[in-house]
C-alpha positions in Angstrom: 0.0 0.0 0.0 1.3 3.8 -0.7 0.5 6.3 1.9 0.5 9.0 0.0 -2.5 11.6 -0.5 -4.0 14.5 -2.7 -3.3 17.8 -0.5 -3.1 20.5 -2.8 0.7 19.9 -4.1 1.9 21.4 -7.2 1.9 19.8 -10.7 5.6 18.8 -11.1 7.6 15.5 -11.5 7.3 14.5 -7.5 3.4 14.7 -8.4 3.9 12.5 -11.9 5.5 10.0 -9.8 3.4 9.3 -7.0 0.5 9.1 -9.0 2.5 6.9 -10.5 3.3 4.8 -8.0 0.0 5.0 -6.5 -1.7 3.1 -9.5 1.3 0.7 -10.1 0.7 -0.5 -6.5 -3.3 -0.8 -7.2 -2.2 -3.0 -9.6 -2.5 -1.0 -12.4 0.3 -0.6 -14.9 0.5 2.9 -16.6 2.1 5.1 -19.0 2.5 8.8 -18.8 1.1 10.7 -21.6 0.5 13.9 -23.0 2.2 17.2 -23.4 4.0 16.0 -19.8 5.3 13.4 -21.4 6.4 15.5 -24.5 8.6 17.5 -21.5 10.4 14.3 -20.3 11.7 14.6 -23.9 12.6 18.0 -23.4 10.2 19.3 -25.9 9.3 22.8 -24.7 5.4 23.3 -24.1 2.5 24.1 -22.4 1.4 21.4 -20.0 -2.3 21.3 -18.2 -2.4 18.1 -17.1 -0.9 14.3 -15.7 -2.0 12.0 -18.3 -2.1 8.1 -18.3 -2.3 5.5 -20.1 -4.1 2.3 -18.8 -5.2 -0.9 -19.7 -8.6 -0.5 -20.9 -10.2 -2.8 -17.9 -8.5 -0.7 -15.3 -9.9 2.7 -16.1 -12.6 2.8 -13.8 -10.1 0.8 -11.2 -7.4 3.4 -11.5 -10.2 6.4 -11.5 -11.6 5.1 -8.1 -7.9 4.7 -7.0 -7.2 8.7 -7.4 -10.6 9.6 -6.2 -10.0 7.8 -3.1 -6.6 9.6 -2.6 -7.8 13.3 -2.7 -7.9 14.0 -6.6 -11.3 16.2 -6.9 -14.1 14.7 -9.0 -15.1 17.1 -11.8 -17.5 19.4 -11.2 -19.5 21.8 -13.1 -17.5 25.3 -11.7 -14.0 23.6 -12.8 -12.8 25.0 -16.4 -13.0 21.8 -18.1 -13.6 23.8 -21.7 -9.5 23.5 -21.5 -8.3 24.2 -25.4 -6.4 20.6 -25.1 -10.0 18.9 -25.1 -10.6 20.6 -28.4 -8.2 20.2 -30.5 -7.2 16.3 -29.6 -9.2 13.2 -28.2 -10.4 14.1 -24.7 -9.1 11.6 -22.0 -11.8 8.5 -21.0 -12.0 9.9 -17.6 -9.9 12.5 -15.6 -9.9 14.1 -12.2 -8.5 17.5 -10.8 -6.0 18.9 -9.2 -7.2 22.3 -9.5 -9.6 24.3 -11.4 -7.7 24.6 -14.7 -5.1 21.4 -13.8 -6.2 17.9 -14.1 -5.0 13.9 -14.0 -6.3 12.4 -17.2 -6.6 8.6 -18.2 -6.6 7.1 -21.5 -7.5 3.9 -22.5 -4.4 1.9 -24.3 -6.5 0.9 -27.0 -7.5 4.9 -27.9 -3.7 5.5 -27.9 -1.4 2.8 -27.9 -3.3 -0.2 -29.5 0.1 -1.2 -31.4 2.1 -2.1 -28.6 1.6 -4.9 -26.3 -1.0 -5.3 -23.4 0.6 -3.0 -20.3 0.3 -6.0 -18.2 2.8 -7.8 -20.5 5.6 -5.3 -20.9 8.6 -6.3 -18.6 9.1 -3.9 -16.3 11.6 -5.0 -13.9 14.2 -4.5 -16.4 15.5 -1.7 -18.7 15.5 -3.7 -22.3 11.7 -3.3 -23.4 12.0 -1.6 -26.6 8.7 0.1 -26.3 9.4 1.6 -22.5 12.2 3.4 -20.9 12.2 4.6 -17.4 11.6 8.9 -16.7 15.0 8.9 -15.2 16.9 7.2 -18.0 19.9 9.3 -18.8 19.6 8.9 -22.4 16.5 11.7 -21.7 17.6 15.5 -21.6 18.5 16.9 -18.0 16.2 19.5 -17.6 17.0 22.9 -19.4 15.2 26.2 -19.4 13.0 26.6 -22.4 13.7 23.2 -23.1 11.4 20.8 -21.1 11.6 19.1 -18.0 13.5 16.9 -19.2 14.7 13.6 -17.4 13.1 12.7 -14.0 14.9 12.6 -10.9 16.1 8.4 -10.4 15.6 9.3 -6.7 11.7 9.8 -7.4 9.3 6.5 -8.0 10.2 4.8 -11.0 7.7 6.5 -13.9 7.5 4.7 -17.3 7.3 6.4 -20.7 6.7 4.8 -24.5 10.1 5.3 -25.7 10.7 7.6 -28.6 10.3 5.4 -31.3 7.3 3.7 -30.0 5.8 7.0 -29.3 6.5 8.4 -33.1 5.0 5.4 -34.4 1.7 5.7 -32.0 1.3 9.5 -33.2 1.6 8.4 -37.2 -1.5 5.8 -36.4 -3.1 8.4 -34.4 -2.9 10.6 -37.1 -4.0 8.2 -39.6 -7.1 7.7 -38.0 -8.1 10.8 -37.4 -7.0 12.0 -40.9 -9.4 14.8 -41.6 -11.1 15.2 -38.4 -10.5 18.1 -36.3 -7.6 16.3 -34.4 -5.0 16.3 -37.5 -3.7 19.0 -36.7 -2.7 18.2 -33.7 -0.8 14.7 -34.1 1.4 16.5 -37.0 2.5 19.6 -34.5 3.2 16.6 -31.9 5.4 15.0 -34.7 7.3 18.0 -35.4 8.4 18.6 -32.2 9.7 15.3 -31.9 11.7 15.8 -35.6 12.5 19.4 -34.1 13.6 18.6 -30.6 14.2 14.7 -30.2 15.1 13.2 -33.9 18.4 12.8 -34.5 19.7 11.9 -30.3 20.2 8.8 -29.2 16.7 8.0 -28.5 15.3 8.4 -32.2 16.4 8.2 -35.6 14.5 7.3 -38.8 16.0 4.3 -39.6 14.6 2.8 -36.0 10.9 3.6 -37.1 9.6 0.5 -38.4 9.6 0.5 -42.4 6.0 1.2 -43.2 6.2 4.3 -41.3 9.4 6.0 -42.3 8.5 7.6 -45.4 5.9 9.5 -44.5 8.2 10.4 -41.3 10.6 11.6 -43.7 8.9 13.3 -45.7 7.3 15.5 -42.8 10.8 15.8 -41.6 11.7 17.6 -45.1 8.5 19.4 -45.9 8.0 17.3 -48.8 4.9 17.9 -50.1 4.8 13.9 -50.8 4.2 13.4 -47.4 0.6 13.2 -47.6 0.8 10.6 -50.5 2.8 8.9 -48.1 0.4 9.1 -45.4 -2.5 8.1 -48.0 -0.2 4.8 -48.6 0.4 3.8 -45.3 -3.5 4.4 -44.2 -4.4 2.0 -46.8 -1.5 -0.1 -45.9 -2.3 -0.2 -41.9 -6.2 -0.8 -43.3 -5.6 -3.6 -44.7 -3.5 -4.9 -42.0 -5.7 -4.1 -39.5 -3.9 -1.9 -37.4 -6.1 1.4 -37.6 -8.5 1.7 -34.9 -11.7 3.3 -34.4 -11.7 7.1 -33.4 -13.3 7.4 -29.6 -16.6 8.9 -29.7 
């Protein structure tokens, strides 16, 4: 059991972690998401909430889980109009910290339906090729104007898609929601990765997997081919199966 509780604290990596922590030991396997995770990789933006991925099964688990350890239920005088919710895929369920601040959870199969089940990602060691640990050094230390950057390895371990896996998950997110009123949101997410990430030790092209690379490349050069690309490999992952259905 964790003893920690909801008392007001701030937004900030001690927060990430022990929310964390908290679902990990409800049994309850998690990935952080959103534009905090986009910090961790030292991307430099806005950030309004703590998001998670879960297994689909466990959302209303790990809900209960933060509503029982002091994160406030939403209510009607919160701001929840926040201009995140409009211009990408609200969260299945979230909770608040503050009025404008929240803890959102995701279900894997809304944002990470191409990697394995949570529950069957090894965690006890650092050699998954779709995780890395918050703290792993190959992340940015934390720079001003750059991100947060790296988690401290003193906090409780946080997990993370790793680069690669998360570049691939935002080119199927953006396939399927090709045209809707969240495109334009997975391509700025891509370009920051090409802008801030591509190229270190934690992502290059040539470790995307092959359907998605030219597409990838092409964005990464303004090649106007990029949305033939991008018409190719949504016809490709079609037929393959691996585009899922847009949450209502």
């Amino acid at each position: 059991m964790t003893d920690f509780h909801f008392g007001g604290q701030p937004l900030n990596n001690d927060l990430v972690a022990s929310i964390s922590h908290v679902l990990r030991t409800a049994g309850i396997p998690n990935l952080l998401w959103g534009n905090y995770l986009l910090t961790v990789f030292g991307v430099p933006t806005i950030v309004d909430d703590a998001a998670f991925v879960v297994p689909d099964t466990l959302i209303e688990t790990a809900y209960s889980t933060l509503t029982d350890i002091g994160f406030i239920p939403c209510a009607p005088s919160f701001n929840c109009a926040r201009p995140y919710t409009r211009r990408c895929p609200p969260p299945t369920s979230h909770l608040h910290i503050d009025d404008n601040l929240a803890v959102s959870l995701h279900r894997k199969s809304d944002m990470l339906w191409a990697i394995p089940d949570l529950e069957d990602i090894d965690i006890s060691r650092d050699a998954d090729p779709n995780v890395v640990l918050a703290c792993d050094r190959r992340l940015p230390p934390p720079i001003p104007g750059r991100g947060r950057g790296r988690f401290s390895s003193g906090l409780d371990a946080v997990w993370i898609p790793s680069a690669v896996r998360y570049c691939e998950a935002l080119i199927l997110l953006l396939c399927r929601d090709y045209g809707s009123a969240y495109e334009d949101y997975w391509v700025v997410l891509l370009t920051y990765m090409l802008e801030f990430v591509d190229g270190t030790e934690l992502l290059d092209e040539d470790r995307l997997g092959e359907e998605y690379r030219p597409f990838y490349r092409a964005l990464g050069q303004a090649d106007p081919k990029m949305y033939t690309n991008l018409d190719a490999l949504r016809r490709g992952l079609s037929k393959g199966g691996l585009l899922s259905v847009r949450p209502d």
